[in-house]
C-alpha positions as CSV (number, residue, x, y, z in Angstrom):
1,X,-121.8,-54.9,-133.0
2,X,-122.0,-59.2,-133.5
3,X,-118.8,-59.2,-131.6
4,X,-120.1,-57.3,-128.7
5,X,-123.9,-59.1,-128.9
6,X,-121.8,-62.4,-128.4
7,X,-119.6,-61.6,-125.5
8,X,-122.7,-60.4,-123.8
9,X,-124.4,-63.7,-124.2
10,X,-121.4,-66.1,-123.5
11,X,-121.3,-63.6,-120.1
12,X,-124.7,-64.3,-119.5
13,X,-124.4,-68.6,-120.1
14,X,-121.0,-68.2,-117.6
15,X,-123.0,-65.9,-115.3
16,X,-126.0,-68.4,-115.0
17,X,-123.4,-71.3,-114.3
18,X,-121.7,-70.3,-111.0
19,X,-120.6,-73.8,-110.7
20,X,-118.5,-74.2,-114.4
21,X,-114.9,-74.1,-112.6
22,X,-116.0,-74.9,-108.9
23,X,-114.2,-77.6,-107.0
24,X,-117.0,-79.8,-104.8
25,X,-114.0,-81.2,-103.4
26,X,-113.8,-81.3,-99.5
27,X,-115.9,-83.0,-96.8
28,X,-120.0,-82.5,-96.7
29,X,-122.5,-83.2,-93.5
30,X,-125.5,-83.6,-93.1
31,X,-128.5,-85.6,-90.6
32,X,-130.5,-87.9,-92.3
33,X,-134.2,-88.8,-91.0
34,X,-134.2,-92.1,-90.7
35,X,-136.2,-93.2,-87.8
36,X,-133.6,-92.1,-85.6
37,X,-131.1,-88.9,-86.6
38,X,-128.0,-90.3,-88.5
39,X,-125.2,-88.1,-89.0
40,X,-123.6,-88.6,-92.5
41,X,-120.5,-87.4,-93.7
42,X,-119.9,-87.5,-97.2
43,X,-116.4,-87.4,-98.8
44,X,-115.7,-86.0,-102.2
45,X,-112.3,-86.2,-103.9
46,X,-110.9,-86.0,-107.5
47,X,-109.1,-89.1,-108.5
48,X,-105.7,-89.7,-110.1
49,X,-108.1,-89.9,-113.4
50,X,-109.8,-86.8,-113.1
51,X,-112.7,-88.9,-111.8
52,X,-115.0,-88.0,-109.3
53,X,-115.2,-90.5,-105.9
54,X,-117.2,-90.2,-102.9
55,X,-117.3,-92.3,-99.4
56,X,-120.3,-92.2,-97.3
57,X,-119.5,-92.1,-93.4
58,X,-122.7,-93.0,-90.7
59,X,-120.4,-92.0,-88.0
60,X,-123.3,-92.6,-85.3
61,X,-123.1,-96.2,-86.7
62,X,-119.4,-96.6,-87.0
63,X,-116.8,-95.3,-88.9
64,X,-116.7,-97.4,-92.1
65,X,-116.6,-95.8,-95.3
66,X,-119.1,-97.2,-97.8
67,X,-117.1,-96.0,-101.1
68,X,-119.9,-94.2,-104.0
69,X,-119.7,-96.5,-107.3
70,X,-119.6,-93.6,-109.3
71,X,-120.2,-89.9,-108.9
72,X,-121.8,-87.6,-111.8
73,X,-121.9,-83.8,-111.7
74,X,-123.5,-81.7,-114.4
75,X,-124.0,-77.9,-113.8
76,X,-125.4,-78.0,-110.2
77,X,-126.6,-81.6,-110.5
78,X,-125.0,-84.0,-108.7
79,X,-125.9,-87.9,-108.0
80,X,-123.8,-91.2,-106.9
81,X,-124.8,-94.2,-105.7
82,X,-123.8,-96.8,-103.3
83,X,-123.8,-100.7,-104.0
84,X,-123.6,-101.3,-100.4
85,X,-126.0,-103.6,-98.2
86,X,-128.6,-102.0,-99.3
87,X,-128.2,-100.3,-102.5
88,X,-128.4,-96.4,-102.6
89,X,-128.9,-93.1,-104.6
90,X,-128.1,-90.1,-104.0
91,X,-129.5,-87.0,-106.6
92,X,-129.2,-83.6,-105.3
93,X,-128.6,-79.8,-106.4
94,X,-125.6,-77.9,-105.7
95,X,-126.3,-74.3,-104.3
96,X,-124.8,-71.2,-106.1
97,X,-122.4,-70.3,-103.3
98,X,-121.0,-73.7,-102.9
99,X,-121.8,-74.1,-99.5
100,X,-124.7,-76.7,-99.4
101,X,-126.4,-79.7,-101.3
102,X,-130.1,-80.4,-101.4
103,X,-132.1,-83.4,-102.8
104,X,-133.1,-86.6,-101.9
105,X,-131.6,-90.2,-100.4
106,X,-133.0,-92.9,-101.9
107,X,-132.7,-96.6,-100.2
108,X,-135.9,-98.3,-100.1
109,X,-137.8,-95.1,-99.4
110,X,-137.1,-91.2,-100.6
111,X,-135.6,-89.4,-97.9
112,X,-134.6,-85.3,-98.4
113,X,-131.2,-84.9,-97.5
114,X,-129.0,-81.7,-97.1
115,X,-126.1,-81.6,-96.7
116,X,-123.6,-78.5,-95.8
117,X,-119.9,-78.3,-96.8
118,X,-117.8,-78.5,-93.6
119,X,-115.7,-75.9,-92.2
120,X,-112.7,-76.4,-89.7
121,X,-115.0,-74.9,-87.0
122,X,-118.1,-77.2,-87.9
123,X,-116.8,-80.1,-88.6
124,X,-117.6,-83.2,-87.3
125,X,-114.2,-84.7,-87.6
126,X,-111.1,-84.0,-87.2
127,X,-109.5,-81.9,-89.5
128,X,-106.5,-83.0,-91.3
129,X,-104.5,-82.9,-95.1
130,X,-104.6,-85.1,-97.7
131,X,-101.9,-86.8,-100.1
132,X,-101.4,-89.1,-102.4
133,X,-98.0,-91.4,-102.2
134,X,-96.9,-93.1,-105.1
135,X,-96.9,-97.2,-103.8
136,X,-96.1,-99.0,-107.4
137,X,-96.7,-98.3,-110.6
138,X,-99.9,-96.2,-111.6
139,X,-101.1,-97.2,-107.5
140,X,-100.9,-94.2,-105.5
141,X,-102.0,-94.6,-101.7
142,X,-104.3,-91.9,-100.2
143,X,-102.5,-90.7,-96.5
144,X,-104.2,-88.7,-94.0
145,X,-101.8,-86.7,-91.9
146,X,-103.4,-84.8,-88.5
147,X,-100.2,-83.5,-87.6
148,X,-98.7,-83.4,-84.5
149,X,-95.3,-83.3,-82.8
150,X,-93.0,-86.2,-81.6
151,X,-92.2,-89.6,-83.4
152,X,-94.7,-90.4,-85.8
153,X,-97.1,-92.7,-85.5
154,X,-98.9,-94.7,-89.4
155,X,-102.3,-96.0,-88.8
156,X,-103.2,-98.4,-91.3
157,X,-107.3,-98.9,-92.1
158,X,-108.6,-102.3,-91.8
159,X,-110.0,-104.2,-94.8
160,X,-113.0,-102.4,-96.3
161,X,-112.3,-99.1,-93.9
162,X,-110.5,-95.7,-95.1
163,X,-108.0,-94.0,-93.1
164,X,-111.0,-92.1,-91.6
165,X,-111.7,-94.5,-89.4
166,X,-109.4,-92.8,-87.3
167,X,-110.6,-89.6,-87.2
168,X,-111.8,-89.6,-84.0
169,X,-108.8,-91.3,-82.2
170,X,-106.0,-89.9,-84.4
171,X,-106.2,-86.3,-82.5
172,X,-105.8,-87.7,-79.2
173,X,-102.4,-88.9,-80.3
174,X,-101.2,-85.3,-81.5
175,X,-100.0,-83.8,-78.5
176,X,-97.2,-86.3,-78.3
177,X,-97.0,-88.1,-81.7
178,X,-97.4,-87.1,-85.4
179,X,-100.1,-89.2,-86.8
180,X,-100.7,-90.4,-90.3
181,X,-103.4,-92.7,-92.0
182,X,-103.2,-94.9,-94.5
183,X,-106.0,-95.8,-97.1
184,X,-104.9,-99.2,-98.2
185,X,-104.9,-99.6,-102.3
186,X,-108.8,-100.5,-103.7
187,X,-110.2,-98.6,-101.2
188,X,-111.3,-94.4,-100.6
189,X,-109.1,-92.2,-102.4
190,X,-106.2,-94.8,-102.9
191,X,-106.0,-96.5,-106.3
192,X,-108.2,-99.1,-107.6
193,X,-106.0,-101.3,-109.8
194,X,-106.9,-105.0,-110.9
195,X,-104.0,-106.9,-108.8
196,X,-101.8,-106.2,-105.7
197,X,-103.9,-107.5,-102.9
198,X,-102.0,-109.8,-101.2
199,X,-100.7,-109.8,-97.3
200,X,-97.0,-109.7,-98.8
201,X,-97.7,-106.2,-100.9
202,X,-99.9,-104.9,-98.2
203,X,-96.6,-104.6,-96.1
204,X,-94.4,-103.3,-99.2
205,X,-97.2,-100.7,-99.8
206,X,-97.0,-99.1,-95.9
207,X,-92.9,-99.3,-96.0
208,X,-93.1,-97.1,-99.5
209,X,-95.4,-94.6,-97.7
210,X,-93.5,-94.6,-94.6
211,X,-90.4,-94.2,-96.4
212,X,-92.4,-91.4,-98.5
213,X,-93.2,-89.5,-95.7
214,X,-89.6,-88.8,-94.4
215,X,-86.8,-90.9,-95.3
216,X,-85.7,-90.9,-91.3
217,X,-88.2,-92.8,-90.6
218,X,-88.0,-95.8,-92.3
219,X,-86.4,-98.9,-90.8
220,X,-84.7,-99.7,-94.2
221,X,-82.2,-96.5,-93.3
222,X,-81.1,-98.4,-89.9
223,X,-80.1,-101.7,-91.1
224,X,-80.6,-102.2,-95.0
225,X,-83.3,-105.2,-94.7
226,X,-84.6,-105.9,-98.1
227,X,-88.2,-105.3,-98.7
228,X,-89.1,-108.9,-98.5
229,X,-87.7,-109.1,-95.1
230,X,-89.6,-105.9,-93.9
231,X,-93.0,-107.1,-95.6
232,X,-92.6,-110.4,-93.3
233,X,-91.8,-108.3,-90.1
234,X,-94.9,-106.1,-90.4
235,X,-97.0,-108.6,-90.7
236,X,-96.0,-110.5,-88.2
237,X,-96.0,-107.4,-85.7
238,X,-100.2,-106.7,-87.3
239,X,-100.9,-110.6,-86.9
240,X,-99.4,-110.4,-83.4
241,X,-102.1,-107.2,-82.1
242,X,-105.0,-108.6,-84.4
């Protein structure tokens, strides 16, 4: 009889926490008041670590992703803030089904903010897959591929920006070109490690993930250059078009 009393009640605690095993992962949208509507996509992803990130887009203010400093979730209580221009909070509740978030955005004054987990037919962007190349050792670059047919074409994000800058330009590319995005290391998704920032690994980073992402592609497979060399002749063709 105890053994049946306790199922019953561990049933009941699992019962009245929907949310014990579900992934918030995915993109979330919503408008915030603020004066003037602002559309707000919000970005949630599971690190490397296990971690919990999120990026915060304004896309009717631009596309540059203001990256959460951390991101809690107990139960169906969420929160992150943003150490941004003007710091942020964010503290909301999860609903049972998964599908929305509702609470309040906090920078300077309380606004309520909901927010709705996008779908492929309401999202605001353009819809794409995620992965996660391996760079250098424990750095792991976040690509965005929107598919496509034809050569492929790697954007890379500026400094500070995610590879969802391009969400809106990427698709127009498709119809001839498949498109990927790269999330340069420190930044979004990608890996956050202490060194690696120079202009000469910036280029060894893109030639991993572009030899990652098919072999064929790389120019290392037409004449042998050593990484060095092809480092130096990326960034002289991205100095060149900046």
């Amino acid at each position: 009889m105890k053994r049946w009393i306790l199922w019953i009640v561990t049933m009941a605690t699992v019962l009245a926490n929907p949310l014990f095993a579900q992934d918030i992962a995915g993109d979330w949208q919503g408008t915030l008041k603020a004066g003037s509507d602002l559309r707000i996509i919000v970005e949630i992803e599971k690190g490397d670590d296990g971690s919990w990130k999120a990026t915060m887009y304004s896309i009717d203010q631009g596309l540059e992703g203001m990256l959460a400093n951390s991101l809690t979730v107990h139960g169906s209580n969420i929160k992150w803030s943003i150490d941004y221009e003007i710091p942020g909070t964010y503290e909301g509740i999860i609903s049972s089904d998964g599908t929305t978030i509702k609470g309040t955005w906090t920078q300077g004054t309380p606004q309520p903010f909901e927010l709705q987990r996008s779908t492929k037919e309401t999202a605001w962007l353009s819809p794409h897959t995620v992965q996660f190349v391996t760079v250098d050792e424990n750095v792991k670059l976040e690509v965005l591929d929107w598919g496509g047919s034809g050569r492929p074409v790697v954007l890379l994000a500026g400094l500070g920006s995610t590879a969802h800058v391009f969400d809106q330009f990427a698709p127009k590319l498709t119809a001839t070109c498949h498109v990927y995005g790269i999330t340069r290391r420190g930044f979004g998704g990608s890996s956050v490690p202490d060194s690696g920032y120079s202009a000469d690994r910036l280029g060894d980073d893109v030639l991993a993930v572009v030899d990652s992402l098919n072999p064929c592609y790389s120019p290392k497979r037409k004449e042998e250059p050593t990484v060095s060399s092809l480092s130096a002749r990326l960034l002289s063709t991205l100095n060149q078009e900046a």
